[in-house]
C-alpha positions, -999 to +999 in steps of 0.1 A: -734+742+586-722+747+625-754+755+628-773+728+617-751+707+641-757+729+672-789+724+666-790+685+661-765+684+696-790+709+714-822+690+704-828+657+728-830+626+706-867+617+698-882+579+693-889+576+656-915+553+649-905+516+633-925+503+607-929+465+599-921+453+566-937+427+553-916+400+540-923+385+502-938+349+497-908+325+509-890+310+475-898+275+474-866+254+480-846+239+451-849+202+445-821+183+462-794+173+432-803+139+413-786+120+390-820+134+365-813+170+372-777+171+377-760+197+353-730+183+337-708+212+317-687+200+289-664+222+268-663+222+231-641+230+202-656+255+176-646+253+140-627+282+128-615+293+166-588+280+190-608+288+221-636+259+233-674+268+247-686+254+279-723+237+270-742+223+303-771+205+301-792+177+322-779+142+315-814+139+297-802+171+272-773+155+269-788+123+260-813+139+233-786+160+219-768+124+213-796+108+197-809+138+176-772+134+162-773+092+160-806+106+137-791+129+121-762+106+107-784+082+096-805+102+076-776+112+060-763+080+054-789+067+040-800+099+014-763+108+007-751+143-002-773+145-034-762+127-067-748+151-093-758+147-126-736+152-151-737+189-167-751+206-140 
């Protein structure tokens, strides 16, 4: 091990050569923030647990998640549960 560094003292440095790298394809920039593209986080409380989720979406995901709801209540509204019949 000395001997290796004797060496390496006794030897006068040498120029290594430098290699250019070439740089990837530049990422294209993000969009600036909109009121469209914002992402707006909410939290929610699951059934059955006492800790919420955190659910981000666009305010367009967050206006389709509304309607498909709005839909959703409707149809059931309208159909009901399902009638029972008697003896079944």
């Amino acid at each position: 091990m000395f001997s290796l560094q004797a060496q390496a003292a006794s030897e006068p440095e040498q120029e290594t050569e430098v290699t250019q790298i070439e740089e990837a394809a530049p990422e294209p920039e993000a969009e600036p923030a909109t009121e469209e593209n914002t992402v707006i986080c909410r939290r929610t409380q699951l059934i059955g647990s006492k800790f919420t989720k955190r659910i981000c979406g666009t305010q367009a995901e967050w206006d389709e998640l509304a309607r498909k709801g709005r839909v959703s209540t409707a149809e059931f509204q309208a159909k009901g549960a399902g009638i029972r019949q008697a003896g079944n």
